[in-house]
TORPA-4810 file (N, C-alpha, C, O; in nm, 3 decimals):
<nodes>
NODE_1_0.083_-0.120_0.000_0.000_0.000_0.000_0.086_0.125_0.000_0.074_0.203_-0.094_X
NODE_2_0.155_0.145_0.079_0.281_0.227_0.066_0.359_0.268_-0.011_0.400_0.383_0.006_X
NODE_3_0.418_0.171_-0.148_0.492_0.178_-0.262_0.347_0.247_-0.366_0.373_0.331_-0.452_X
NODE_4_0.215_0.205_-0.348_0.151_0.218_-0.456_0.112_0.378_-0.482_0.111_0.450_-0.583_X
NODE_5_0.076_0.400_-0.328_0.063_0.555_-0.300_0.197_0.636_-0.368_0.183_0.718_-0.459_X
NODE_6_0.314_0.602_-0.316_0.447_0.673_-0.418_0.445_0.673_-0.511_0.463_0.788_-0.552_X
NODE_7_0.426_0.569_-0.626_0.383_0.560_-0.754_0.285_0.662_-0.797_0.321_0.746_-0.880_X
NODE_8_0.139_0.665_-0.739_0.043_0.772_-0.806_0.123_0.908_-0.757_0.074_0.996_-0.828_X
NODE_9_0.202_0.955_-0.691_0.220_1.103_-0.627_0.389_1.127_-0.751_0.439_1.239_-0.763_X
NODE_10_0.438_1.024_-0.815_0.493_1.092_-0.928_0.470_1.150_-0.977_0.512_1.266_-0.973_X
NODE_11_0.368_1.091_-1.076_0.350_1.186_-1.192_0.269_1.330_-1.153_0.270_1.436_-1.216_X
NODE_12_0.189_1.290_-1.008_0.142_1.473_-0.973_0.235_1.551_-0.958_0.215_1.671_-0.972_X
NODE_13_0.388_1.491_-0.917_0.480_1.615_-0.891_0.548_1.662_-0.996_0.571_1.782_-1.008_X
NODE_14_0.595_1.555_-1.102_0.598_1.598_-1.266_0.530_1.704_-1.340_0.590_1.791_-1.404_X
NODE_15_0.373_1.693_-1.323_0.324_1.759_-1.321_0.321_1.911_-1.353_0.314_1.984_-1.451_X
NODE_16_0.331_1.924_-1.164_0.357_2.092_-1.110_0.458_2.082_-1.138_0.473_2.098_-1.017_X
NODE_17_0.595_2.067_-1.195_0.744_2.114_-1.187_0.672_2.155_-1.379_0.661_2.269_-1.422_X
NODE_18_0.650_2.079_-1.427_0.627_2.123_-1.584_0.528_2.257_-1.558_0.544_2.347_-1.640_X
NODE_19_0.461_2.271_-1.487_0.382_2.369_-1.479_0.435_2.530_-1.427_0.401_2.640_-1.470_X
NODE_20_0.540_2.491_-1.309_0.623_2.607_-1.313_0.738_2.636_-1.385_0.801_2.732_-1.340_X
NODE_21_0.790_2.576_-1.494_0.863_2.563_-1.545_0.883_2.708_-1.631_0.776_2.768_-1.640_X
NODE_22_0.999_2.778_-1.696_0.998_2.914_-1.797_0.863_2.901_-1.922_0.834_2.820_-2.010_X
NODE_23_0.819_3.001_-1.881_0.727_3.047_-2.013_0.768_3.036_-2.142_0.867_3.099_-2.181_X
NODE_24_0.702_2.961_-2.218_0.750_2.995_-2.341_0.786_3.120_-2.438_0.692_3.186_-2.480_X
NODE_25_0.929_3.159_-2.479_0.955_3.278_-2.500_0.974_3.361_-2.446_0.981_3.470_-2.503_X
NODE_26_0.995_3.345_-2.283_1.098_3.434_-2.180_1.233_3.409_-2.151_1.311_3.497_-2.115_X
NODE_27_1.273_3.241_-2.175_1.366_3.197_-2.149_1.499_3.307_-2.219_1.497_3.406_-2.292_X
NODE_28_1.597_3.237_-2.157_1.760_3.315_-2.216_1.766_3.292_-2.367_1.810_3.380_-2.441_X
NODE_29_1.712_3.143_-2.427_1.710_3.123_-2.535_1.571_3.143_-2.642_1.546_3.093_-2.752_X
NODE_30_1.519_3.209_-2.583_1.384_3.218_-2.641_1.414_3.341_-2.768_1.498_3.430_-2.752_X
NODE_31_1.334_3.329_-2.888_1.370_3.395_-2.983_1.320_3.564_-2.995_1.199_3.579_-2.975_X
NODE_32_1.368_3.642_-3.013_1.329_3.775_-2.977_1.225_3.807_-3.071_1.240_3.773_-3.189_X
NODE_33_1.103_3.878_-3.027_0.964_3.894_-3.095_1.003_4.053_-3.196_1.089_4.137_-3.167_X
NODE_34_0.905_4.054_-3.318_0.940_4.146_-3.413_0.842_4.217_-3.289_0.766_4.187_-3.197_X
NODE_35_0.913_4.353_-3.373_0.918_4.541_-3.284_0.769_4.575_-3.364_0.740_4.568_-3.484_X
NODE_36_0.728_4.596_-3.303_0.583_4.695_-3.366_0.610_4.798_-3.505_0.718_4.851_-3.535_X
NODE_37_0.533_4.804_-3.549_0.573_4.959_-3.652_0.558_5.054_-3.629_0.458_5.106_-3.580_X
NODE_38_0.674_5.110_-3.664_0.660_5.257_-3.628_0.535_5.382_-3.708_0.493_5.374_-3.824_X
NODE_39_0.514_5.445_-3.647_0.372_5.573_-3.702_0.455_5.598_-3.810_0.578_5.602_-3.807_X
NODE_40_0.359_5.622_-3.936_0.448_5.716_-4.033_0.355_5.860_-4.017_0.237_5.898_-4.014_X
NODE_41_0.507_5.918_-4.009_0.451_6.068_-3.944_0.337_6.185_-4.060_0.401_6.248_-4.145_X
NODE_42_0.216_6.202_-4.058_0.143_6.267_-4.146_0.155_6.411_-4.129_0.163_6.462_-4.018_X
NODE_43_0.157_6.497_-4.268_0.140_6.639_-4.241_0.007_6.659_-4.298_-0.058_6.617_-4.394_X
NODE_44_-0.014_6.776_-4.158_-0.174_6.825_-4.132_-0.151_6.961_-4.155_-0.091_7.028_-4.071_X
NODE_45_-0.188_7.004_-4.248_-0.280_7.119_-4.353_-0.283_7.199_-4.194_-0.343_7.142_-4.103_X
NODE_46_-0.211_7.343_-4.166_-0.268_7.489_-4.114_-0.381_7.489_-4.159_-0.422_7.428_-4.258_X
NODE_47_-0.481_7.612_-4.035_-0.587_7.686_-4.088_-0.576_7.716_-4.171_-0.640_7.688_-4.272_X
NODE_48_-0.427_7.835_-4.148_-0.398_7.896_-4.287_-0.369_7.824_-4.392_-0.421_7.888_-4.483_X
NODE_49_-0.323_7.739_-4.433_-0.307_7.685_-4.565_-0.417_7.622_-4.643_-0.439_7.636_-4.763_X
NODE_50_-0.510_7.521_-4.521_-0.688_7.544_-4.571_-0.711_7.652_-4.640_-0.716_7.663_-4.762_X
NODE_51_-0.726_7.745_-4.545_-0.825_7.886_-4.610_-0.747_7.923_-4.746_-0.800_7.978_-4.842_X
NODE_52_-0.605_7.880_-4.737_-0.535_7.997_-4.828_-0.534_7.887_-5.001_-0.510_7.921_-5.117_X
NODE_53_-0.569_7.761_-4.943_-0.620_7.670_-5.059_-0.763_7.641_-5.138_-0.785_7.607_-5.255_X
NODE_54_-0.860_7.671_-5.013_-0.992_7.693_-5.048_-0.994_7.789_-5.138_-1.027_7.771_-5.255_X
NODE_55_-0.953_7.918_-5.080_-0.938_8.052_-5.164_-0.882_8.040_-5.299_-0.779_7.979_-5.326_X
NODE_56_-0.973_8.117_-5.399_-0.933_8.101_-5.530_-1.005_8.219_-5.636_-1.123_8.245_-5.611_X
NODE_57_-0.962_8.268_-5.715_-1.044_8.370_-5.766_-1.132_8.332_-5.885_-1.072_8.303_-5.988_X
NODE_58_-1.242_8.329_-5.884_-1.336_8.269_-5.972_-1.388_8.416_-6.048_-1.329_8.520_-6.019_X
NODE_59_-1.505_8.417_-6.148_-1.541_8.468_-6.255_-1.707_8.449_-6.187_-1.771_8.345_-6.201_X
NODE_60_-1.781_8.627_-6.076_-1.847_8.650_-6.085_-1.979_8.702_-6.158_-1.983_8.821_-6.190_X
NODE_61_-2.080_8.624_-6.183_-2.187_8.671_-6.336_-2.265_8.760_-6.295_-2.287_8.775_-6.175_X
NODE_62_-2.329_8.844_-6.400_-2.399_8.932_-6.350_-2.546_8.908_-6.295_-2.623_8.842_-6.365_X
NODE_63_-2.584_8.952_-6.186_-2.716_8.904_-6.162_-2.836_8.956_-6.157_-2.946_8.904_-6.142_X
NODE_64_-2.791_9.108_-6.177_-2.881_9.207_-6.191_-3.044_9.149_-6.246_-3.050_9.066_-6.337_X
NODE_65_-3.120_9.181_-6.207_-3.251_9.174_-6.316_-3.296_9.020_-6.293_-3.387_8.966_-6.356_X
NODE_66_-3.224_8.964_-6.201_-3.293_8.798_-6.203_-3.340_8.810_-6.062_-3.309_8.900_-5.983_X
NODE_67_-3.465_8.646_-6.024_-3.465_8.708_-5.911_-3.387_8.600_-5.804_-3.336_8.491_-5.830_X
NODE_68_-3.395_8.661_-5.691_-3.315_8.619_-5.605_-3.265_8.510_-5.575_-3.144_8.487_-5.580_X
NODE_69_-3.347_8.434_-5.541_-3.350_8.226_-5.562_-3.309_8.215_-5.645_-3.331_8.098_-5.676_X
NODE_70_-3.230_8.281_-5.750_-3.160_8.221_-5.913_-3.037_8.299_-5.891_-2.926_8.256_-5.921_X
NODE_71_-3.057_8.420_-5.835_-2.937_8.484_-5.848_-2.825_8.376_-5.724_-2.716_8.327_-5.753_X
NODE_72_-2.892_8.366_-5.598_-2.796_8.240_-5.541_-2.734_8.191_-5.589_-2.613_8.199_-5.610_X
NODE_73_-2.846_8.097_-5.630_-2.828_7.984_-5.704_-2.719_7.980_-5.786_-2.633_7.899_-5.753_X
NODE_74_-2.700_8.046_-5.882_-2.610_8.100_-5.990_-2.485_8.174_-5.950_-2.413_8.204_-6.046_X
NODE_75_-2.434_8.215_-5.807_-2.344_8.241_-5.756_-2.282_8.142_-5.659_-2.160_8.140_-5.641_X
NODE_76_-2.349_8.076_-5.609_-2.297_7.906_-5.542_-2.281_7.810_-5.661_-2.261_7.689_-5.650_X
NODE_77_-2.293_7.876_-5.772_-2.275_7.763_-5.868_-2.109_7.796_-5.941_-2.040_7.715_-6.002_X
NODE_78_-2.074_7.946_-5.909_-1.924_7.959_-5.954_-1.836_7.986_-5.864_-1.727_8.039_-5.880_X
NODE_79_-1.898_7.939_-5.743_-1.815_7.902_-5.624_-1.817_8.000_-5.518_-1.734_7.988_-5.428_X
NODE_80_-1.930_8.129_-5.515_-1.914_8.189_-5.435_-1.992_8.176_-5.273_-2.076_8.265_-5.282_X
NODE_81_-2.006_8.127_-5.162_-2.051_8.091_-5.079_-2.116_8.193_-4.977_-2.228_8.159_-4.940_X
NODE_82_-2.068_8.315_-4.924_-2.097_8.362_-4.858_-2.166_8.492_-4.925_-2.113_8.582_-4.990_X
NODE_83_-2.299_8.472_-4.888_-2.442_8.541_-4.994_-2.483_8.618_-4.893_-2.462_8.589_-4.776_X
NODE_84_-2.556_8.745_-4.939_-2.625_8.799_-4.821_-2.691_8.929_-4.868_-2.618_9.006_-4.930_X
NODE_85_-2.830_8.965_-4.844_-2.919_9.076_-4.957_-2.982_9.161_-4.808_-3.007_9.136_-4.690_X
NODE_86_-2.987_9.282_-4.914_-3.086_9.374_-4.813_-3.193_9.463_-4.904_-3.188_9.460_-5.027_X
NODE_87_-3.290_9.545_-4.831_-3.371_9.624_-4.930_-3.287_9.733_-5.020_-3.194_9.807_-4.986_X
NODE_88_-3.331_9.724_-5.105_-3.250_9.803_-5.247_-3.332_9.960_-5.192_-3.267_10.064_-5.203_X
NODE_89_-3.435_9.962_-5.151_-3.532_10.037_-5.141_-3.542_10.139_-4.980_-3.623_10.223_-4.942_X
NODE_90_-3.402_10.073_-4.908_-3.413_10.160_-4.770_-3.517_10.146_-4.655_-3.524_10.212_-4.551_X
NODE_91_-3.603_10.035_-4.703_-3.674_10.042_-4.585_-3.666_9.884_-4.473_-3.734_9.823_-4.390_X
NODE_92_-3.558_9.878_-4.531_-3.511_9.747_-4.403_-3.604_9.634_-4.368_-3.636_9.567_-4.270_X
NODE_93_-3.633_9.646_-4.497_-3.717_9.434_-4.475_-3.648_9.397_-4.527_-3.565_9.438_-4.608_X
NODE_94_-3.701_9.233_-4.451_-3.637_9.129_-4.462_-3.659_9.058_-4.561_-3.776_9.067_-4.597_X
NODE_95_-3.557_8.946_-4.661_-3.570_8.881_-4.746_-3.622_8.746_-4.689_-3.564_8.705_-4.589_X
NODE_96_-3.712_8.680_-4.735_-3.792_8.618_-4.634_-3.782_8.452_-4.694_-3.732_8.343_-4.667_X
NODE_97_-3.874_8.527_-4.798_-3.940_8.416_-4.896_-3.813_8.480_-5.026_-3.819_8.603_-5.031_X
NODE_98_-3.709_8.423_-5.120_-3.636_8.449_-5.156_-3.675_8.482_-5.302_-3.633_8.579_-5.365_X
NODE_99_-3.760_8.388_-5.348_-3.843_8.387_-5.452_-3.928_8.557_-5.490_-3.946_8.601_-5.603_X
NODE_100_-3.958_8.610_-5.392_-4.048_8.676_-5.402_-3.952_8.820_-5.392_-3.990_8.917_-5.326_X
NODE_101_-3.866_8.818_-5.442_-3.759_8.912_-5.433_-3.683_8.929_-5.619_-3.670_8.836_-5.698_X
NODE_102_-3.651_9.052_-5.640_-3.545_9.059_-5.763_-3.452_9.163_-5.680_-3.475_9.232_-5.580_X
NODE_103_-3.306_9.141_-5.787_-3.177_9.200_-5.773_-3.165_9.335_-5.855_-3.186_9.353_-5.975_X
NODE_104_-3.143_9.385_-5.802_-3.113_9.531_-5.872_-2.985_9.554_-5.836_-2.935_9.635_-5.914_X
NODE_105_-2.906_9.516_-5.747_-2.729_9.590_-5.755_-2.677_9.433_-5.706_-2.738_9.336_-5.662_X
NODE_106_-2.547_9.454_-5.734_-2.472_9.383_-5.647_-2.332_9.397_-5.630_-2.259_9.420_-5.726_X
NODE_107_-2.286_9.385_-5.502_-2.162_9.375_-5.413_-2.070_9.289_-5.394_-2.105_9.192_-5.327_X
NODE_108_-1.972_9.293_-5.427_-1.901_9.316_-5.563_-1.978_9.349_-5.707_-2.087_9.298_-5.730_X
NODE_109_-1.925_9.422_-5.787_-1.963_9.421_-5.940_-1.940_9.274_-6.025_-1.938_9.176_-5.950_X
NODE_110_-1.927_9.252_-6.132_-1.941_9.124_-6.177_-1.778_9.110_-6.251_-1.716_9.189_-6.323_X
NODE_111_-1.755_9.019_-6.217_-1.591_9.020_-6.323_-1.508_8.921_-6.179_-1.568_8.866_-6.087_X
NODE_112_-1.375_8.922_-6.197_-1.302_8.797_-6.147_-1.305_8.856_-5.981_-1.290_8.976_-5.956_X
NODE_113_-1.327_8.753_-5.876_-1.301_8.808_-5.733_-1.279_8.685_-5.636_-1.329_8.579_-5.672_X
NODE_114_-1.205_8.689_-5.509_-1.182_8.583_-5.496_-1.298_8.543_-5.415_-1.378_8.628_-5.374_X
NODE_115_-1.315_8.392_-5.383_-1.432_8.325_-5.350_-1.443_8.329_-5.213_-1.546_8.287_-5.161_X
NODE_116_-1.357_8.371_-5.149_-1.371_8.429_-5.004_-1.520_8.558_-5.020_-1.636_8.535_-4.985_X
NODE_117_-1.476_8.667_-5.070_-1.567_8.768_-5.105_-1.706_8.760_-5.074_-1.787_8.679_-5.120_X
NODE_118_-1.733_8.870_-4.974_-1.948_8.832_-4.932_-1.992_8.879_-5.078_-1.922_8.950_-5.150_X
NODE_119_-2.095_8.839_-5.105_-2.185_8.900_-5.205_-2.299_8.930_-5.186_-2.388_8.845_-5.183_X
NODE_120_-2.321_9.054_-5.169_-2.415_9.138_-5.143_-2.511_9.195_-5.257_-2.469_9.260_-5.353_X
NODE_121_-2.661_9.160_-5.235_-2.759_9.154_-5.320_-2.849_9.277_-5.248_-2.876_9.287_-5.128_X
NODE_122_-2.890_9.372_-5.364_-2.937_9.483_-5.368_-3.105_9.451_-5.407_-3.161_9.470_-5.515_X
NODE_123_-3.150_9.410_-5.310_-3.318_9.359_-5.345_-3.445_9.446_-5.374_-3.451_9.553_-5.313_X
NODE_124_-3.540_9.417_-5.452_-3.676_9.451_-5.429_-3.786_9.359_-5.456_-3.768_9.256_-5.521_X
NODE_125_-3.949_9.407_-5.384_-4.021_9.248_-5.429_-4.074_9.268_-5.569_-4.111_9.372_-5.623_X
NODE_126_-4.071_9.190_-5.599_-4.143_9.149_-5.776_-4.207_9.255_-5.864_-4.184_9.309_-5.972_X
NODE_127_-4.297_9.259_-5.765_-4.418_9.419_-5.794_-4.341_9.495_-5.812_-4.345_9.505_-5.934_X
NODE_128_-4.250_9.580_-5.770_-4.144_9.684_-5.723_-4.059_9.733_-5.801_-3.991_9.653_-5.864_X
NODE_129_-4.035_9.879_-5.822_-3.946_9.915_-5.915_-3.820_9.960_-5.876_-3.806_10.042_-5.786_X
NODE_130_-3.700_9.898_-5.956_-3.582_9.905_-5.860_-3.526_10.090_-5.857_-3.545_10.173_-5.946_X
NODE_131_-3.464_10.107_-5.740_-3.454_10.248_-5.704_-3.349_10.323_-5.823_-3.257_10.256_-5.871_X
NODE_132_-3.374_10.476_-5.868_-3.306_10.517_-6.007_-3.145_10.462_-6.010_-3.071_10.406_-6.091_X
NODE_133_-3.137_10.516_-5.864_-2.996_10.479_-5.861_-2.923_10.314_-5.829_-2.805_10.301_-5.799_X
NODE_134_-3.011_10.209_-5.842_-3.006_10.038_-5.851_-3.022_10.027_-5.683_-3.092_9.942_-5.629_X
NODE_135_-2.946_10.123_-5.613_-2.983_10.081_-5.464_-2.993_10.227_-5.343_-2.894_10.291_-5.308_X
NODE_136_-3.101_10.248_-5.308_-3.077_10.324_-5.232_-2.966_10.339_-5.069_-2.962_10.445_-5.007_X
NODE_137_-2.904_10.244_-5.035_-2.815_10.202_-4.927_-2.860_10.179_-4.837_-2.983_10.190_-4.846_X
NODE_138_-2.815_10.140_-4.713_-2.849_10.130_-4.574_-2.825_10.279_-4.506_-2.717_10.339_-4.513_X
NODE_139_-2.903_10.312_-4.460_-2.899_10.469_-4.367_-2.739_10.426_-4.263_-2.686_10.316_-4.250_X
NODE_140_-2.698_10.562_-4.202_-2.589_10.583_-4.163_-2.626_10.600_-3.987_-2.711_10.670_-3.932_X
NODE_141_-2.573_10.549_-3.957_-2.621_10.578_-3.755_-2.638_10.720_-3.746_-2.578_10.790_-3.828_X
NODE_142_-2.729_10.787_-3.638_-2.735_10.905_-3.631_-2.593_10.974_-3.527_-2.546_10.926_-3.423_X
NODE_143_-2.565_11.061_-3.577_-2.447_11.136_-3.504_-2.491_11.183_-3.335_-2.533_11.109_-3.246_X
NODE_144_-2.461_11.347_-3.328_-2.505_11.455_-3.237_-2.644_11.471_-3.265_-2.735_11.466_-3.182_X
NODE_145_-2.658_11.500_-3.443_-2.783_11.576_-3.421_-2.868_11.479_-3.530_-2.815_11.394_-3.602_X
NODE_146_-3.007_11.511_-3.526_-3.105_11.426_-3.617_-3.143_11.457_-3.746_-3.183_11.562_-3.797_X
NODE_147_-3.114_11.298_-3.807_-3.093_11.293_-3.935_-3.242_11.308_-4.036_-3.335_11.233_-4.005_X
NODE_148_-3.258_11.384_-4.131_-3.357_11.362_-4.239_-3.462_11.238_-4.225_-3.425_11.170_-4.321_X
NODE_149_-3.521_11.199_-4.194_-3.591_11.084_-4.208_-3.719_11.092_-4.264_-3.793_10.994_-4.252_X
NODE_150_-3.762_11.208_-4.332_-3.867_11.213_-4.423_-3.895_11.129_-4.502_-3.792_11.098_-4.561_X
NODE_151_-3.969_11.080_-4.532_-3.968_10.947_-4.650_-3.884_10.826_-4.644_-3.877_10.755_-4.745_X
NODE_152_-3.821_10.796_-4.537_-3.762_10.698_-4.468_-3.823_10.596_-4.410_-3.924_10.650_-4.366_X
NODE_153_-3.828_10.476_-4.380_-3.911_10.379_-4.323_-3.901_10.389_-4.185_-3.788_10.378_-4.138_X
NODE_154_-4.003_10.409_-4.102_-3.985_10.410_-3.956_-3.891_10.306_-3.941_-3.779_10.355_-3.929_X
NODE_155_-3.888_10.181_-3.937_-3.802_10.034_-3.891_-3.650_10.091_-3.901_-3.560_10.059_-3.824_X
NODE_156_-3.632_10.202_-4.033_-3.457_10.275_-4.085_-3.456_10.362_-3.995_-3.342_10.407_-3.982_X
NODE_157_-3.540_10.415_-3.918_-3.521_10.548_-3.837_-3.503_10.494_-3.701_-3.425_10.557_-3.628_X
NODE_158_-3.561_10.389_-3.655_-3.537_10.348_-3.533_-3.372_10.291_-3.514_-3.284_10.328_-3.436_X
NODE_159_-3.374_10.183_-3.625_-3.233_10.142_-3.653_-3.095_10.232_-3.594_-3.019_10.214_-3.499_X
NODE_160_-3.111_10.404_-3.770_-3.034_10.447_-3.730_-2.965_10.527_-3.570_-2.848_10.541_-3.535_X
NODE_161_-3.079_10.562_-3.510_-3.099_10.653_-3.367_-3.011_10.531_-3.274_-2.988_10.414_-3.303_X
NODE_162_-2.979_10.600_-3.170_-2.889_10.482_-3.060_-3.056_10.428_-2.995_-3.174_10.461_-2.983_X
NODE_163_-2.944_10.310_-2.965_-3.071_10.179_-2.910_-3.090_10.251_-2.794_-3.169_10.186_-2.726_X
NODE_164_-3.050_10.378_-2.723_-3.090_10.384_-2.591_-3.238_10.550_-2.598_-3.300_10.619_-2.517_X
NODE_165_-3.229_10.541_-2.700_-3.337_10.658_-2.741_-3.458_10.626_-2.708_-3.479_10.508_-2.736_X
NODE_166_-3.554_10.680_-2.657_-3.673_10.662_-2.650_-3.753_10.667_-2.744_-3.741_10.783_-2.783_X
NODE_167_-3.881_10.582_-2.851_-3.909_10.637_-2.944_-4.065_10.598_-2.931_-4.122_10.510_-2.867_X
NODE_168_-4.104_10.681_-3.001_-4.295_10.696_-2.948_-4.373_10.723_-3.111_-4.390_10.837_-3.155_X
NODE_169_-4.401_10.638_-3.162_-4.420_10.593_-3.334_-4.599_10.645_-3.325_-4.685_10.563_-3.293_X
NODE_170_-4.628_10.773_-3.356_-4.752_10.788_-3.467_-4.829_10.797_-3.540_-4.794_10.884_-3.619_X
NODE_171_-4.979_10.733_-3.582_-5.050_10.718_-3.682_-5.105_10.883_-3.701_-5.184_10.944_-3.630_X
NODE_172_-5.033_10.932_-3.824_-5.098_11.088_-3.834_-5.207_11.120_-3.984_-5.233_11.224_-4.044_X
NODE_173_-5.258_10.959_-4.005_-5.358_10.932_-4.163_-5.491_10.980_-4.054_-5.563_11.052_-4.123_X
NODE_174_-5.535_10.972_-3.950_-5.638_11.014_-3.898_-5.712_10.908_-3.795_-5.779_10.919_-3.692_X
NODE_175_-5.656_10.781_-3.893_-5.655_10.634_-3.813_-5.628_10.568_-3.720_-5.666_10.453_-3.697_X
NODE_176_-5.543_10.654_-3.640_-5.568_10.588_-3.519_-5.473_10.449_-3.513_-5.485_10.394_-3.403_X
NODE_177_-5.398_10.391_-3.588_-5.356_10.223_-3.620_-5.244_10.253_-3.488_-5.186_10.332_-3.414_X
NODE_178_-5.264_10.146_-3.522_-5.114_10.079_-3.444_-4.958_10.105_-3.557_-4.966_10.128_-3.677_X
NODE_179_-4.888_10.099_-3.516_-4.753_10.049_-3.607_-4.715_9.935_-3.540_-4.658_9.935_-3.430_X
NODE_180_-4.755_9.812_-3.622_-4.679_9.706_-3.595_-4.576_9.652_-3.691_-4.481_9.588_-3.647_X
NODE_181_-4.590_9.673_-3.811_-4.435_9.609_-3.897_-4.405_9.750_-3.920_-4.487_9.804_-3.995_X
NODE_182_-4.293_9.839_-3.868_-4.256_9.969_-3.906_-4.197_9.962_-4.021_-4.213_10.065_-4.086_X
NODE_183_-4.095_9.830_-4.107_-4.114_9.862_-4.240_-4.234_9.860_-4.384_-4.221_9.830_-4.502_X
NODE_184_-4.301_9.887_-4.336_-4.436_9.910_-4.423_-4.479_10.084_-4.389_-4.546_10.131_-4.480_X
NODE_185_-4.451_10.178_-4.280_-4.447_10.314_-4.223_-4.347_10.385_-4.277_-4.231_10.347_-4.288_X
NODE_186_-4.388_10.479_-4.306_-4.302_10.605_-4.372_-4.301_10.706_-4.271_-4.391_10.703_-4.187_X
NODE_187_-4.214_10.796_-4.266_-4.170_10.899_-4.176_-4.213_11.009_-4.231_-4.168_11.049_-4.339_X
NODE_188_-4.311_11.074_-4.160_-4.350_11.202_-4.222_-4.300_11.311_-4.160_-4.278_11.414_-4.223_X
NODE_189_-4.269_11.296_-3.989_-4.149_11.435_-3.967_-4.118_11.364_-3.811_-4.170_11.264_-3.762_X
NODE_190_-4.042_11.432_-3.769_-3.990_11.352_-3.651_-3.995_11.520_-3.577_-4.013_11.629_-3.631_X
NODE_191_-3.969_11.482_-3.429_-3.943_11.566_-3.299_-3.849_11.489_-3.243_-3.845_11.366_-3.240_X
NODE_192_-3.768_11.573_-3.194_-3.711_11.698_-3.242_-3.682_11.672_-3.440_-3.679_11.563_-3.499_X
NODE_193_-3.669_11.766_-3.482_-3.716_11.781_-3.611_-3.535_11.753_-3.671_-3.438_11.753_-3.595_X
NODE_194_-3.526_11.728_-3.852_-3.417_11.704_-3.863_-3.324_11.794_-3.840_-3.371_11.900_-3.880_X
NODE_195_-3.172_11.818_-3.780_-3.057_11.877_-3.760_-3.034_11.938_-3.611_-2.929_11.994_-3.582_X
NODE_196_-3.142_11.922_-3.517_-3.171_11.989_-3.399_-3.045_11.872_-3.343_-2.992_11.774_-3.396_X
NODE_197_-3.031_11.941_-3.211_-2.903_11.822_-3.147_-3.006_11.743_-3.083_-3.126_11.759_-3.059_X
NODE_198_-2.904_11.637_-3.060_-2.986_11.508_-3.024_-2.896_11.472_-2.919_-2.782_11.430_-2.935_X
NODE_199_-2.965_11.496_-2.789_-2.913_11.467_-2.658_-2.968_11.370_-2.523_-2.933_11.379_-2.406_X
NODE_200_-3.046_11.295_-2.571_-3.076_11.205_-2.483_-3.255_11.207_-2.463_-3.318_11.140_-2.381_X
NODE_201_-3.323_11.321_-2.580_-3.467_11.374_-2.542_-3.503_11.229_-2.606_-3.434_11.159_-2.680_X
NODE_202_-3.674_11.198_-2.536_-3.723_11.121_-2.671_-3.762_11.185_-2.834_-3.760_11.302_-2.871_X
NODE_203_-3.793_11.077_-2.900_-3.819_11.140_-3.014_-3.947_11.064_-3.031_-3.999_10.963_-2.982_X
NODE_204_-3.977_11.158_-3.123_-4.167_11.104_-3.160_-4.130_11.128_-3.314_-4.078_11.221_-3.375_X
NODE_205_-4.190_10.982_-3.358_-4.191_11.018_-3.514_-4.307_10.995_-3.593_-4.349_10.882_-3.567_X
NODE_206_-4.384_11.060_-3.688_-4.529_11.079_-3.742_-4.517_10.993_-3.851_-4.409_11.004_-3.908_X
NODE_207_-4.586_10.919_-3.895_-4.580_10.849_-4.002_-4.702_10.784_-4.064_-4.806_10.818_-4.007_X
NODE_208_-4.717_10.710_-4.154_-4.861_10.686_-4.226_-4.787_10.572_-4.270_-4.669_10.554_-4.239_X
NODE_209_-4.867_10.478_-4.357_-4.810_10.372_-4.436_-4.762_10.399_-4.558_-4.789_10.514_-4.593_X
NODE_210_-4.703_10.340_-4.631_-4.608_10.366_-4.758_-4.752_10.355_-4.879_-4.821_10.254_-4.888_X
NODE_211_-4.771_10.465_-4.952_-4.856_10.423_-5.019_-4.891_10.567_-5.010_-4.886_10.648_-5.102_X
NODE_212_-4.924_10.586_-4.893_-5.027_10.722_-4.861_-4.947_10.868_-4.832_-4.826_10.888_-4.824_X
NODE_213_-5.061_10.964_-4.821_-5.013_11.079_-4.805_-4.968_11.137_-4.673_-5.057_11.151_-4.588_X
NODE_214_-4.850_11.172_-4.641_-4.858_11.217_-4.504_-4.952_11.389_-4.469_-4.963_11.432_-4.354_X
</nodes>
């Protein structure tokens, strides 16, 4: 019984000695493993060299006389991206519905410019006749003293005046209305009146709708 028990407890100790034995491929003679690869180093494009590659001078068309939704259209089509229209007409509405708009000027003129360049569209709506001179401009901020605003769109008169002015908008057709879209209101005279200094008083401005008589 004694010898037989020694016999089975060999091969368990065989065993564990094979089991702690060197790892394969740690040993002194174990063969050395290939090295990883190295990054191959990439060059990454500057802002500046983006922008200065994007940038390119293309061949602006004329767009005059088309309307707006085409005139885009037709300027994102020779690469120019950054679009942007106002009233041709001075009274500071908004281009809404794009369709319902034509071009009468535009910013830049037409000929080679680079594609960075805003392009600025000189608008009116459909019905509408474009102003003698293709665009009447955007009014100028008011200085010291108060500017002309006769025949001006209330919405351009509020604009130009500092945002800290007080302003008190009247119906002087006999009507009584409200002014709620002030570009559709015309300026028939303001208080203090135009060129008086302008020092912190409110101003009251008289107006009727565009169409009518003040």
């Amino acid at each position: 019984m004694h010898i037989s028990r020694t016999s089975a407890a060999v091969p368990l100790l065989l065993a564990a000695l094979t089991a702690c034995g060197p790892t394969a491929g740690t040993g002194a003679d174990a063969k050395p493993t290939a090295s990883a690869p190295q990054a191959t180093a990439t060059t990454v494009a500057t802002p500046t060299q983006e922008a200065s590659a994007a940038a390119s001078p293309a061949t602006l068309p004329d767009m005059v006389g088309k309307g707006l939704q085409s005139a885009q259209d037709e300027a994102q089509a020779a690469g120019f991206y950054l679009l942007t229209s106002h009233d041709a007409l001075g009274r500071g509405r908004n281009q809404v519905l794009d369709r319902g708009w034509k071009v009468c000027s535009q910013t830049p003129a037409p000929g080679e410019h680079s594609t960075e360049s805003e392009i600025d569209f000189g608008t009116v709506k459909l019905e509408e006749e474009c102003p003698a001179g293709g665009d009447e401009g955007a009014p100028e901020k008011a200085g010291s003293t108060m500017p002309d605003f006769v025949g001006k769109a209330v919405k351009v008169a509020r604009q130009a005046l500092d945002s800290s002015t007080s302003i008190t908008v009247k119906d002087v057709s006999g009507q009584d209305r409200m002014v709620l879209v002030e570009s559709n209101w015309q300026v028939c005279s303001t208080d203090p009146a135009a060129g008086a200094k302008l020092d912190g008083r409110p101003v009251t401005i008289k107006a009727v709708k565009f169409g009518e008589s003040c």
